[in-house]
N, C-alpha and C positions, 0 to 999 in steps of 0.2 A: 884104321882107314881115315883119312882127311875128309873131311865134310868140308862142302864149299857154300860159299853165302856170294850174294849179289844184295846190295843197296843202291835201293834207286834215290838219289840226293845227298851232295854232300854239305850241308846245311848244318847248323849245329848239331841237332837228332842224331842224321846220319852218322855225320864224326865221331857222335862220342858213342854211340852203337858198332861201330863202324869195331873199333877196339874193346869193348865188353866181347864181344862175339871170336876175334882172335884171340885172346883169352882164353874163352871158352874150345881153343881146338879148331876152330874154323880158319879156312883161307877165303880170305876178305875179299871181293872188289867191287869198287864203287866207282857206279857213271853219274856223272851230274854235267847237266845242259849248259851250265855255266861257265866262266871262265874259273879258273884257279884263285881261292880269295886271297891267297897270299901276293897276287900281284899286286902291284901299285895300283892304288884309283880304285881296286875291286868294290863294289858294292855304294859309293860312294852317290849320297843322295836319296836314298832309299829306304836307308834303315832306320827304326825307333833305336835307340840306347835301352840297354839292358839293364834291369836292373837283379840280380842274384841275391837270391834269399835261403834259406833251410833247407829247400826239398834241393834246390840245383848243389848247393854245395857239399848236401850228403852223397848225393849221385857223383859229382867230380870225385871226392874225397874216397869214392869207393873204388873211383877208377886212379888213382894215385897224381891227379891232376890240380888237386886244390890248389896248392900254397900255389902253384906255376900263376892260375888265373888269378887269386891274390891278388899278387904283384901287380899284376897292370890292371887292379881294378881301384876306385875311390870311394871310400866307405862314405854313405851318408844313414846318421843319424836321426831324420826328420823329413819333414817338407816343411821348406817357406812359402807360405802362402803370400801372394803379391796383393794387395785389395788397390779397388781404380783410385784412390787417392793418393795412392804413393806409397801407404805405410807398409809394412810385411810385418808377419807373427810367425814363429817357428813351432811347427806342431812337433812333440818325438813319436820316432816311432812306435818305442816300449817303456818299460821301465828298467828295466837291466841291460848292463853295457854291451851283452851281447845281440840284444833286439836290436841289429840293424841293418842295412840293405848295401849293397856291393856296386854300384854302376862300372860295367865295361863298357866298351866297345862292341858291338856284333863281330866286326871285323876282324878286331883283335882277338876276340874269340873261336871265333871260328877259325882262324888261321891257327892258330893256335892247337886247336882238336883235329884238322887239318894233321898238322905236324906229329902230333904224338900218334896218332893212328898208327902214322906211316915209317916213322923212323922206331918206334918202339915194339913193334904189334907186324911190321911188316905187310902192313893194308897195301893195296893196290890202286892207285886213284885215277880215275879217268876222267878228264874236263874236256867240256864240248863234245857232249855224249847225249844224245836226246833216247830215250826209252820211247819203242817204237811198238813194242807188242810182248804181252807177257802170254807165255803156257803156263797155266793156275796147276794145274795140274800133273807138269812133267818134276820140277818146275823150270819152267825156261826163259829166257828174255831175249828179245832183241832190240839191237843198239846199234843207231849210226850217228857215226862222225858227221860233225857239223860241219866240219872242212874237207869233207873229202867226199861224203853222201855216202860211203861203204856201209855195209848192213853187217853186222856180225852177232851171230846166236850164242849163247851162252848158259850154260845149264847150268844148273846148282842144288844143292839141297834144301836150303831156304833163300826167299827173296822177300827182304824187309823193302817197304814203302816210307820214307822217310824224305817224299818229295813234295810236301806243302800242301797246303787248303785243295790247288787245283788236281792232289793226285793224278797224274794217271795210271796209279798203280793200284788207287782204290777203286779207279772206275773198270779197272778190267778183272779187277778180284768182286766186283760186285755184279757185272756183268751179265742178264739172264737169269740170275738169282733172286731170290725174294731179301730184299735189302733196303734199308730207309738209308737216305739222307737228308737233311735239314740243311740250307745253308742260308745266310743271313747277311746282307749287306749293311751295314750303318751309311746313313745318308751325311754322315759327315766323311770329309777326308783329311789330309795330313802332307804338310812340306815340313822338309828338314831343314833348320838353320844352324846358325851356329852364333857363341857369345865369344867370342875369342879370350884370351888375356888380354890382361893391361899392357902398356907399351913397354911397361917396367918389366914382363914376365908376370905380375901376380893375379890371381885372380879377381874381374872386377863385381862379384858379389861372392858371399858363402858358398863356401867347396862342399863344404861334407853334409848336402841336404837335396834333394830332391826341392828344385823351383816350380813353385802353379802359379800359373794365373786363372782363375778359373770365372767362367761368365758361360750364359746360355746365348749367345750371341756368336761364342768364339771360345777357347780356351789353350793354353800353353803351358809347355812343361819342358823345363830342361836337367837335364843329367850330368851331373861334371862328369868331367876326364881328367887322366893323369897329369897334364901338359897344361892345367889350368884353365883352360877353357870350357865352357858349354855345347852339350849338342840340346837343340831347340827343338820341340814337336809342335810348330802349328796347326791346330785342328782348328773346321770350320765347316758346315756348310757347303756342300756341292755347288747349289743351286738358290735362289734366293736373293734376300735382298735383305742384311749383306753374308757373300758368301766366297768361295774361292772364284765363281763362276766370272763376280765383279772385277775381282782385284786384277784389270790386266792394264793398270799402266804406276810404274812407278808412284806416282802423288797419288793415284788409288791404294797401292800397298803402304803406303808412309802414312797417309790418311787413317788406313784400318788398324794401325798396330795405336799409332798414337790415340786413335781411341777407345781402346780394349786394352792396352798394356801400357800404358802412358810410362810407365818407368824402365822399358825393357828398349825401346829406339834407342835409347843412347848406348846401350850396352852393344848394339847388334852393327856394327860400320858398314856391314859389305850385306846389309838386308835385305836393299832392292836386287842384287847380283843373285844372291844367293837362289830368294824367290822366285826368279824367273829363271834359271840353271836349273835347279831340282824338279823334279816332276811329280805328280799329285800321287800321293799315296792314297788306295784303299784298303778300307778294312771288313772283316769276314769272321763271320761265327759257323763252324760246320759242325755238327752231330750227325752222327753214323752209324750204321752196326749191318752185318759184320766187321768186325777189325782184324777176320783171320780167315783162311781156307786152309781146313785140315793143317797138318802140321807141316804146310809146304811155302804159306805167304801172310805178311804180320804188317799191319800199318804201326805208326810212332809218330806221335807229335804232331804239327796243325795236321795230317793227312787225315787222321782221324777226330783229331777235338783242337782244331782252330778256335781262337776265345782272342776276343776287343783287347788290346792292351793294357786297358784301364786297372787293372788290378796285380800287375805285374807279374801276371803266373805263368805268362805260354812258356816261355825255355825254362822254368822251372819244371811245369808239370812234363815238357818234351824229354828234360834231363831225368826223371820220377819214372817215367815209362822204361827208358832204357836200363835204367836199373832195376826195376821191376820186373823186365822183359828178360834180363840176366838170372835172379834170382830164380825164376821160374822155370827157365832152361837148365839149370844146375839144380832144381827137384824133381824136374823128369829127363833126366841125359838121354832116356834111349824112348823117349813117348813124346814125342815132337807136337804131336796135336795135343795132349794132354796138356803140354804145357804151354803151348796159346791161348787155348781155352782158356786156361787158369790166369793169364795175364791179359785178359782182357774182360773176366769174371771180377778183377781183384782191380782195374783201371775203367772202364768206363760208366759205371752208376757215377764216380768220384769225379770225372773230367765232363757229364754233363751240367751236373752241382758248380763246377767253375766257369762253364759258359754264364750260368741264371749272376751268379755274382759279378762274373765281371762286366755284364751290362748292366747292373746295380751300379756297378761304384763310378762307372759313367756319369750315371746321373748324381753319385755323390762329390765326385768334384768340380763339373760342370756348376751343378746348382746351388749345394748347400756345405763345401767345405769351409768357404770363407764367413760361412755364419755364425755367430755367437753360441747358436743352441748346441751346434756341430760340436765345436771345441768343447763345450761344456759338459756333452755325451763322453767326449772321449777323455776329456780329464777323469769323470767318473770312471768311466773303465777303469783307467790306470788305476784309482785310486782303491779299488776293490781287488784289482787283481796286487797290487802291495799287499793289502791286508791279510788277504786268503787266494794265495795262488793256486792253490791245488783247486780251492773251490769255483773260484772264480777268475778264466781267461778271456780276453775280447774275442771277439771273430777275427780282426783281422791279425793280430798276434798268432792264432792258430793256422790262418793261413799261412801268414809271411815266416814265421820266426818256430814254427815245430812240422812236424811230419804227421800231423792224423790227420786222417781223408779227407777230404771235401764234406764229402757229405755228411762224415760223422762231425766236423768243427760246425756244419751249418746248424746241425738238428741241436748242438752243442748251447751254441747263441742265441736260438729259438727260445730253451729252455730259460736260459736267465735272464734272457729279457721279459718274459713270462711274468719270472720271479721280481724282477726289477717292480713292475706295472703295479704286479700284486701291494709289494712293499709299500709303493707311493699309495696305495689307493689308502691302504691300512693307515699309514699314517695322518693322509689327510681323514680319513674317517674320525681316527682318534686326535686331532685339534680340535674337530667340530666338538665331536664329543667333551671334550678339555674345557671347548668356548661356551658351549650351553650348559656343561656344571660350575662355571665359574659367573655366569650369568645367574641362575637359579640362586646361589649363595648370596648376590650382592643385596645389603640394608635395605628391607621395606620392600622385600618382596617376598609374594607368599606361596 
């Protein structure tokens, strides 16, 4: 017999849940409020650039998706740090030429998982479909068209949530029930720019690196694209002085860039346009629990564990879940709640460990990546994880670049840093030591 599924979001989650699940036996379909990202202009103005690391590309590669997203993505190496005098220094990202990071497109991505759902998998997609009301317990949904206001019911076997920070699919699955949420605003925001190419076509700074500028004033970062170009995140400040709130004339926005990024105006021609076109992005950290009713309704991705951009984990860890959420489904085929349980047992200790880090590293590139002591922490990494790999990993190598949990890599990094503190302390103990019998020895003293 046909088990049917309903996802509410076709967002990258959704999408690539979307086909794990057809896979698995199910007939798919999916409402999202949105328009179709496959159209022209979709999503445009909006989005952070992705950047795909280990856990996302085990999850694609599981759904036979990889090499596809590949192709239209730009491998970077590193980040360039911008400093306000002009220079930049190239930090890498690892030691081995497979430690490094992917930048796509959100768009192109998701059109992309979009596509394969549907033409491979046989998903069903509905755009301009708002989620109007869930039965947790049948389980049922209802859905109206945005063009037309019709209500239509729809019953299923399971109904995955797979529709963002503001669920409404968490809040009617949590509904009445004894349930936390946590949500958390950062009081800074985000416009999207762009660096375009050169006139010539090339790119007019390093393709294969992740750009900072980083200041506690203000900070930016941009992502190449296939086509040579940069997508820019300016982050700043809501409110304040200086903040987005100021920037509303032209020589106020030329003013602020040229004094926080003094090397990046020239690169940016259509900056004042862009700035005032795009709209203020916000950002959002949620912790939750439940992430399941019975074996009838399952959140994925920011629904349940929304995390700051700053550490480039959300569509990784969103892509981590759906394969998790697969795995788990195919150890219990005929125990539906059994194996929710067990995927949200085996996901959410690990995706609240990436919320605490990724407001961490906030303040690591904001404040202290462009500093000497920074680089010189992580050249040390590097230089210990060369010598004894097995013994000694960075933290963020374990995030970006292998698959152990969050929280087993955090408690992982605890420990050698531990070891680290001890080693320095030993050693300075033993100069001292070294300085006062070399003292004691010296002529004429007794």
């Amino acid at each position: 017999m046909t088990r049917h599924a309903v996802i509410a979001g076709a967002g990258l989650a959704g999408s690539l849940a979307a086909g794990y699940l057809a896979r698995r036996g199910y007939s798919v379909r999916v409402f999202e409020r949105r328009g179709d990202p496959r159209a022209a202009g979709a999503g445009e103005g909006r989005s952070i650039n992705l950047g795909l690391s280990a856990r996302g590309m085990r999850a694609l590669a599981a759904a036979g998706l990889l090499d596809d997203v590949l192709a239209r993505s730009v491998p970077m190496r590193g980040r360039v740090v911008h400093h306000p005098d002009g220079t930049t220094a190239f930090q890498p990202y690892g030691v081995a030429a497979h430690q490094i990071l992917y930048s796509v497109l959100r768009r192109d991505l998701n059109a992309l998982l979009v596509d394969a759902a549907e033409t491979r998998h046989g998903v069903t997609f509905h755009f301009g479909h708002r989620l109007d009301r869930i039965d947790r317990d049948a389980p049922a949904v209802r859905v109206v068209d945005a063009a037309t206001g019709a209500a239509t019911e729809v019953a299923a076997d399971l109904v995955v949530g797979a529709d963002g920070a503001f669920s409404a699919v968490r809040e009617q699955l949590q509904h009445g029930r004894r349930a936390d949420l946590h949500r958390e605003f950062l009081d800074w925001g985000y416009k999207e720019l762009t660096i375009p190419a050169g006139a010539d076509g090339r790119p007019r700074v390093r393709l294969d690196a992740l750009h900072v500028w980083p200041g506690q004033a203000a900070m930016m970062v941009a992502h190449p694209n296939v086509d040579g170009s940069l997508t820019c995140t300016l982050f700043a400040p809501f409110e304040g002085e200086p903040s987005l709130a100021t920037l509303d004339t032209p020589a106020a926005v030329r003013g602020f860039v040229r004094r926080y990024f003094p090397d990046a105006e020239a690169l940016m021609p259509r900056l004042v346009e862009e700035f005032f076109d795009h709209p203020v992005g916000q950002l959002t950290t949620v912790r939750t629990a439940p992430w399941r009713h019975a074996g009838k309704v399952v959140l994925v991705g920011d629904a349940c564990h929304a995390v700051y951009p700053f550490y480039g984990q959300g569509m990784n860890s969103a892509f981590e879940d759906c394969l998790v959420l697969d795995e788990c489904l195919g150890a219990y085929p005929y125990d539906a709640s059994r194996a929710l349980a067990e995927y949200e047992r085996r996901r959410r200790p690990h995706t609240d460990v990436l919320a605490d880090l990724s407001v961490r590293n906030f303040v690591e590139l904001r404040d202290r990546v462009h500093r000497p002591a920074y680089a010189a922490k992580a050249a040390a990494d590097r230089m210990l994880n060369r010598l004894a790999p097995r013994a000694w990993t960075p933290l963020y190598t374990m995030v970006a670049h292998t698959t152990v949990p969050y929280a087993d890599a955090l408690a992982r990094a605890r420990r050698q840093d531990r070891i680290l503190r001890c080693s320095a302390a030993l050693a300075a103990a033993g100069a001292a030591i070294g300085s006062y019998a070399a003292l004691r020895r010296r002529p004429g003293r007794r």
